[in-house]
N, C-alpha and C positions, 0 to 999 in steps of 0.2 A: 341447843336441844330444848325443845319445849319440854315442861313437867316439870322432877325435882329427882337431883340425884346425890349422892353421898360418893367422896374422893379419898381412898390413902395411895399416898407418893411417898416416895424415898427420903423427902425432906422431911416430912411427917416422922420418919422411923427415931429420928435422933432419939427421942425419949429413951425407945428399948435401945438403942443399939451403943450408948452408954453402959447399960444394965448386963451385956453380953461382951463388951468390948473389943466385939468384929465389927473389921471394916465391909461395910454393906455398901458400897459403891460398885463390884465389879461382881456382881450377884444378879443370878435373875430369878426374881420372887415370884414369876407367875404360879409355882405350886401352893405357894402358902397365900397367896391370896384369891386362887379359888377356894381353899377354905374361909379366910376371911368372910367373901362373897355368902358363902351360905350361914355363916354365923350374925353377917346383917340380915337378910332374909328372914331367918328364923324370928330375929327380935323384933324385928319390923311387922312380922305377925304377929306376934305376939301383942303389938301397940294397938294392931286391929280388934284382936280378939276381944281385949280388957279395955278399949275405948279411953288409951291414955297417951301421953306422948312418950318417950324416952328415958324420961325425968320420974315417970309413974304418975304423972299430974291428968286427973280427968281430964275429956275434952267436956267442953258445954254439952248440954242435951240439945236436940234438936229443938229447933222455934214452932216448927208443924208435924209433930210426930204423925210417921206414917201409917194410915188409915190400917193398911194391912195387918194382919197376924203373923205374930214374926219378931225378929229381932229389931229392937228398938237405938240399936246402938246406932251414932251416926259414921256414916261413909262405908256404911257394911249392906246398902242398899239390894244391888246386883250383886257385889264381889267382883267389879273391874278394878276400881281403884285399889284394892288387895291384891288381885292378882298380878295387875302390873306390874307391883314390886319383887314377884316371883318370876321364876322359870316362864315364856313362853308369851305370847301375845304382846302387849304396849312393856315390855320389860326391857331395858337395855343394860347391860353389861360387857362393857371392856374391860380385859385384863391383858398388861402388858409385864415387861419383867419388871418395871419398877411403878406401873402405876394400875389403882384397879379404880374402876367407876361401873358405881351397881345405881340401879334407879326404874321410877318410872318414865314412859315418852307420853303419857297422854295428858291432854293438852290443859285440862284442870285441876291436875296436881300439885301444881306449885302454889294454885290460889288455895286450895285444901289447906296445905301444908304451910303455906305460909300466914294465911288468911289476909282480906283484901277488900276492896271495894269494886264493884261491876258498873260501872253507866250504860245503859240501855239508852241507846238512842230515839228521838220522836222517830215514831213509823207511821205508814197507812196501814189499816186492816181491813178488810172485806168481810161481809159475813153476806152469806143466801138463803134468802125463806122459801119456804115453798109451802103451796097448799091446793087440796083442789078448788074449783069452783063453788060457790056457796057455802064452805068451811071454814073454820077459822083457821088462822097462819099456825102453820106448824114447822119448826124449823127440819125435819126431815119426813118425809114422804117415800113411800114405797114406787118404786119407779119400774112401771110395767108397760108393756106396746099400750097397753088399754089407757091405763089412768097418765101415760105422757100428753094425750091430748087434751086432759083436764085438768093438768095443772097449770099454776100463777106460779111465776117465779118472781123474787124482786133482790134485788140487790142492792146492801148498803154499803159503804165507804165508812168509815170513820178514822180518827186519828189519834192513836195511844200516845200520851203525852212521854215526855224522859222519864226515868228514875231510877234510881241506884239501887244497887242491893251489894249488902253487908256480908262477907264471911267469914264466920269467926275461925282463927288460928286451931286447927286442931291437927297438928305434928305428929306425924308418922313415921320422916324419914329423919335421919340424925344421930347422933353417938350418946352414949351415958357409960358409966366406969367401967358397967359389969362388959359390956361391949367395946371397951378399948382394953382392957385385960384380959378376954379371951381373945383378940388380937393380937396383941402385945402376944402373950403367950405362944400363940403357933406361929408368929414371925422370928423371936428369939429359940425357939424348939427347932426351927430350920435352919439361921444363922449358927449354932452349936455343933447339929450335926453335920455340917458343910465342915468343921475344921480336922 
């Protein structure tokens, strides 16, 4: 799977399932870990909202704040990379009786969230001027039956050297205490009532 995703499994349980002292082996937890599932979701927004990781740690600000009016937080652009990690679009979620996996599937999530290096390969680029007759070059022109027969076209080629680009670690997806204790919590609240 492309993206990034967060996993609890039945191995994972030992912690709690000391603390309750049921055997969680012949259980099937898909109930309590669709609550699991929405109590990551929630904090996972929450990471969005307050533009921090899991930990509470700022991400960096942005290196080119956007021009726009609006919220300056980073990865809160559109709102795909937040919604992914919800209900509905690039969002993936399995839950099975012993294993759940909530996440996003799009395809630059795990550089977000992990942060990373890009190499941009040498390419060719093209670029078209156009102008009319006796004018000077203007890179777009109104193009009508009339003024098709008076314009110059010309065409360049050029070629965009490599370069990299840098992006800084800013963590979305992931666990912190208050989020393995209210786990913890409704997987031993289900483990208790099963006896």
């Amino acid at each position: 799977m492309a993206g990034v995703a967060q996993q609890m499994t039945l191995g994972e349980m030992a912690v709690w399932a000391d603390r309750t002292g049921q055997s969680i082996a012949n259980k099937d937890y898909s109930e309590p870990f669709q609550v699991c599932a929405g109590i990551i979701a929630r904090h996972t927004k929450e990471n969005f909202e307050g533009g921090h990781d899991p930990q509470g740690n700022a991400w960096l600000p942005l290196k080119h704040p956007r021009s726009k009016k609006g919220d300056a937080t980073p990865l809160r652009d559109k709102g795909l990379l937040m919604g992914s990690t919800q209900a509905g679009g690039a969002h993936v979620q399995q839950i099975s009786s012993n294993v759940l996996i909530t996440g996003s599937n799009l395809e630059y999530a795990a550089i977000h969230n992990y942060g990373g290096t890009i190499t941009m390969p040498e390419r060719q680029g093209t670029a078209v001027t156009t102008k009319k007759r006796g004018e000077s070059r203007r890179l777009f022109a109104r193009r009508t039956k009339a003024t098709m027969k008076k314009l110059q076209t010309r065409t360049y080629h050029f070629i965009v050297p490599s370069y990299t680009i840098t992006i800084p670690q800013r963590q979305f997806a992931g666990w912190n205490q208050t989020m393995v204790k209210e786990c913890v919590d409704v997987l031993a609240e289900f483990a208790l009532a099963g006896v």
